[in-house]
N, C-alpha and C positions, 0 to 999 in steps of 0.2 A: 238603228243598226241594220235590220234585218229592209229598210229601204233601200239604201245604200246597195246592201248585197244583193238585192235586186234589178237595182241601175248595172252594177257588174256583170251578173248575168247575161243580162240584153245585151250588153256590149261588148261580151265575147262571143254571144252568138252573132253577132252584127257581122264582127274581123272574118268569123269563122266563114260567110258569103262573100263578104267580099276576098278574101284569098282565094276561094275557089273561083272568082269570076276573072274570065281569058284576059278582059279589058284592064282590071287592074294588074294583071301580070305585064302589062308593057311596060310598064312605071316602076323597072323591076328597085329604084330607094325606094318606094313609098310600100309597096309589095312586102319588101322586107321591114318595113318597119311595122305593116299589121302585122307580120308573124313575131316579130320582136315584144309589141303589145299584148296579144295573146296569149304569147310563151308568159311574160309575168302574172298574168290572170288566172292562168292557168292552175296554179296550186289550189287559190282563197275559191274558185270556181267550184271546180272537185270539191275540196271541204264543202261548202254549203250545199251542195247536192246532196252529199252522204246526210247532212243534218237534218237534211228536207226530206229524207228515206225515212229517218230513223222519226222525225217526228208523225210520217203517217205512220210508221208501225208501233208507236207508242197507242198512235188514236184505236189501231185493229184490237191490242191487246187489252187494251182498257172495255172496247166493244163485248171481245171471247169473254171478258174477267166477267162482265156484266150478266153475261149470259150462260155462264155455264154454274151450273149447281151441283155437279160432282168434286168431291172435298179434295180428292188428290189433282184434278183437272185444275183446278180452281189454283192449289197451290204451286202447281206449275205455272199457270199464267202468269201468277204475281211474282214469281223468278222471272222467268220473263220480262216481266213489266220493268223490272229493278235493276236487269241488267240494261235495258236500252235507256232507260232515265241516268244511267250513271254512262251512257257512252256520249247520249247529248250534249251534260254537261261538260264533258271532255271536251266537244268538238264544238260547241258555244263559247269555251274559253279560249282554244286556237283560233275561232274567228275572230277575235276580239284583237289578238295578239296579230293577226294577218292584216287585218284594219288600221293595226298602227301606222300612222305618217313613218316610210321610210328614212333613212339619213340618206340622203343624195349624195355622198359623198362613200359611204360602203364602201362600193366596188373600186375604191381608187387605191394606189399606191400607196405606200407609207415614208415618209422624209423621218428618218429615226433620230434624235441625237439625245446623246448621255453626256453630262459631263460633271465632272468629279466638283465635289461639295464640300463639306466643312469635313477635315479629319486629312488632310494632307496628301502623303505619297499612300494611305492606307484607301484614301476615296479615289484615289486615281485605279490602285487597281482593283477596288471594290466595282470599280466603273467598266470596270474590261470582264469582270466575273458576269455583271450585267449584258455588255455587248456578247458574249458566251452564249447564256441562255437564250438570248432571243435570235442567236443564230439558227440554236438548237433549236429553237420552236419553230422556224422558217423552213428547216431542211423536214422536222417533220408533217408540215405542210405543203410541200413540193416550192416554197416560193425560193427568189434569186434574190441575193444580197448584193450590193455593188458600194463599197466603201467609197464615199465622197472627200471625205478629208476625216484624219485620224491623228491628233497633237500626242504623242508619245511621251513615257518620260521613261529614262532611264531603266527602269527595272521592269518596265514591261505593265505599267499601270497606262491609261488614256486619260488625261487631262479635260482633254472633250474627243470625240469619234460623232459624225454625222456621215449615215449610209442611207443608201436608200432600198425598199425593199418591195421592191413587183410582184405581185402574185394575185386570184380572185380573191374578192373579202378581205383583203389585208387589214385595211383601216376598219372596217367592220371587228377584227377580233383585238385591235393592238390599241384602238383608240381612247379607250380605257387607264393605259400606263404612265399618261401622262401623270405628273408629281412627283414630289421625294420620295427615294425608296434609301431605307436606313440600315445598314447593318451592324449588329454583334458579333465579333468574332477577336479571337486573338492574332493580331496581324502580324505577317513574314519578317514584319521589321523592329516587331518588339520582342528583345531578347529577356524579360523578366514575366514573361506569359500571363500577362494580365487582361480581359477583357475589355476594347476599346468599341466605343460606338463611332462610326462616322457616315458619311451619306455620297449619293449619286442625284442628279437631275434627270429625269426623263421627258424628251418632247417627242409628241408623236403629230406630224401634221402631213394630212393628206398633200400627196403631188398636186401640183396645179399644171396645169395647161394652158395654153396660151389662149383658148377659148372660155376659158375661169375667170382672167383677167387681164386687162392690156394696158403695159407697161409703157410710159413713154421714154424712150431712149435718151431725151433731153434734160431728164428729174433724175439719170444715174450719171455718178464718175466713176471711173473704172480708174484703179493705179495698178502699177506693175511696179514688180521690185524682186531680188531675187531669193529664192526659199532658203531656209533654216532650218536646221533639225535641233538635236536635244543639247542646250546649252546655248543655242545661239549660234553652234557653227556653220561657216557655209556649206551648205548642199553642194550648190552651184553656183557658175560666176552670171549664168544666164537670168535676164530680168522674164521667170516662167510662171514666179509665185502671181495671183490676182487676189488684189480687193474690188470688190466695188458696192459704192454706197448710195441707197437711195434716198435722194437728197431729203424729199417732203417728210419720210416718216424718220429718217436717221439711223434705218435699218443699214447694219453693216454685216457683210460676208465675204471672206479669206476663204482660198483653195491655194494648194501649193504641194500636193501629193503626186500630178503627174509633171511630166517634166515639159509636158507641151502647155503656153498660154494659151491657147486657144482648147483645149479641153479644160484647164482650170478656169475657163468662162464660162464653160457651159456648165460643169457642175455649180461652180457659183449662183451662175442664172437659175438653175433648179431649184435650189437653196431658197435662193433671196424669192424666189416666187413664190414657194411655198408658204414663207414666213408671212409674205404680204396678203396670200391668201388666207391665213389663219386671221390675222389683221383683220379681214375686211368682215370676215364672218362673226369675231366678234363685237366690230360696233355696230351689224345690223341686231346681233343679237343684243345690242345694250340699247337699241334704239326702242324695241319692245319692251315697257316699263313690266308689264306682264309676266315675264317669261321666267319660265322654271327655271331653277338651280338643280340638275337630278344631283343627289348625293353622290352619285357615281361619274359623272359623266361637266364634273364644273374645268376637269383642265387645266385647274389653277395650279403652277409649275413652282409655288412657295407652299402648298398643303403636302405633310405626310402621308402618302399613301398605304406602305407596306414597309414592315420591318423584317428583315431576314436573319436569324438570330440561329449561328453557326455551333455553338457548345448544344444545347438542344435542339438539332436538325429540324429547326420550326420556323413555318412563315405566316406571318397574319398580313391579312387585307383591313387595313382598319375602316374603310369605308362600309364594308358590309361585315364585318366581327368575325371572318373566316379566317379560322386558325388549321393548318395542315403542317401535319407529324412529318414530314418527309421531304424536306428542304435539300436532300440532294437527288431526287427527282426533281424538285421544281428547276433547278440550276441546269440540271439537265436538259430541260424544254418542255419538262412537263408542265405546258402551263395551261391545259383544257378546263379541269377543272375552275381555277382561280379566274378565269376570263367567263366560262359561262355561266358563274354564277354572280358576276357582277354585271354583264349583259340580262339575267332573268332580273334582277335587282331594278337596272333599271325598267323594264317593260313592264314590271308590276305597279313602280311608280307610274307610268305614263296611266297605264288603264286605271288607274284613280281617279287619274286627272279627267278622263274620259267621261268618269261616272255621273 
């Protein structure tokens, strides 16, 4: 490890001349991209200097310990000593955790979609209580929501809703939510108040770009026809609704929310890239026969995640056994806790793995 942090070192101080040198300032991409490199080194940088402080001053105190024979001097030192051995270990376990292989995918956007599960008109708007919260958590992390396509059903429940949500670290704190999410509660629409269970889907897949992956224009059909609202009636007489399907994997995506085709192709095309992108990542990840399953972090959009059980304002994360009394803060957006303690979950699993 402490190699490693070493090699870092060198090679922040390396960026750090060449930024300052006239001739690399002419090259003002490449310029900015030392400072770019840098800037990320910069954190794990700091930490191991302070590490590298605190372990000379463990070595001076251990030296005074050695050498002083006065009993109160003596008892001082060894406060001392106990407190910089217990700040080491703090800042030996943040390196560890700054060490960890990043997700290269973090800093991207998030492609949301919910759609209503076993449990009827009750999942449909159990599916919108959902789309709700994670508004909620969006506005209070400053990010932007932009609904893609939204299938309605009469009383105000979604069927399926797929948005998209730009902001820094989106995919970073949401990537998590992917799976069944279950709820308890006595629904709007049963009039003998009896406790029903039913469920939502949640997919969360980073935006792709068109430098992610490249699509050939020849492997998609695009049909047009014209949109429908709730029941089946026409919206419109204009052919604005789009599908388009890509042929090789069978992936298919509908937009028919705006009333231009040509914006219902580009949210589509966002869509269907997305999806293709989550595709590709997972049969490189199935290509490694090796590769972990984090308990947190599998994705698989047929496992229970979290049960939201409305008569006792309670929510459990079943993957990590966190149970919180206050399910109408979480509904709200309150969902810091419930994310970073399955984000700590998994990084405690990684550094296992490291061990």
């Amino acid at each position: 490890m402490f190699g490693k942090l070493d090699s870092l070192e060198e090679r922040y101080e390396e960026l750090g001349a060449l930024i300052a040198d006239p001739e690399a300032m002419s090259d003002l991409g490449r310029w900015q991209q030392y400072l770019k490199t840098q800037s990320d080194l910069t954190e794990i940088v700091t930490a191991y200097r302070d590490f590298k402080k605190i372990a000379r001053e463990i070595q001076e105190a251990k030296t005074l310990l050695d050498e002083e024979e006065d009993g109160d001097m003596r008892e001082m030192a060894q406060a001392e000593l106990d407190e910089l051995v217990e700040k080491k270990a703090v800042l030996e376990q943040r390196l560890k955790l700054l060490l960890l292989p990043k997700d290269p995918y973090d800093e991207k956007n998030v492609i949301l979609e919910i759609r209503a599960g076993t449990g009827g008109e009750e999942a449909a708007l159990f599916a919108a209580v959902l789309y709700r919260m994670y508004t909620r958590y969006a506005e209070r992390m400053g990010w932007k929501i932009e609904v893609l396509n939204a299938n309605l059903t009469d009383i105000g429940g979604f069927k399926e809703l797929i948005c998209l949500i730009q902001g820094r670290g989106a995919y970073s704190r949401l990537k998590f939510e992917s799976g069944v999410h279950r709820v308890q509660r006595i629904p709007t629409t049963e009039s003998g108040g009896r406790i029903h269970t039913s469920a939502a889907t949640v997919a969360v897949l980073p935006e792709a770009e068109d430098v992610d992956l490249d699509i050939d224009p020849n492997d998609l059909r695009i049909d047009v026809f014209c949109a429908s609202g709730h029941g089946g009636q026409s919206v419109n007489t204009t052919q604005s609704a789009v599908r388009i399907t890509h042929i090789p994997t069978g992936i298919t995506v509908s937009m028919q929310d705006e009333k231009s085709q040509h914006k219902n192709k580009d949210k589509a095309m966002k869509v269907l890239r997305a999806r293709l992108f989550e595709r590709m990542q997972e049969e490189q990840q199935q290509k490694v026969a090796s590769s972990r399953k984090s308990m947190v972090g599998s994705g698989d959009r047929s496992e229970r995640i979290r049960t939201y059980n409305f008569p006792q304002n309670r929510v459990t994360d079943h993957r990590v056994g966190l149970t919180l009394h206050r399910l109408d803060g979480v509904l709200e957006g309150d969902l810091d806790e419930i994310i970073d303690t399955l984000n700590t979950a998994d990084q405690s699993e990684r550094l296992k793995q490291m061990d």
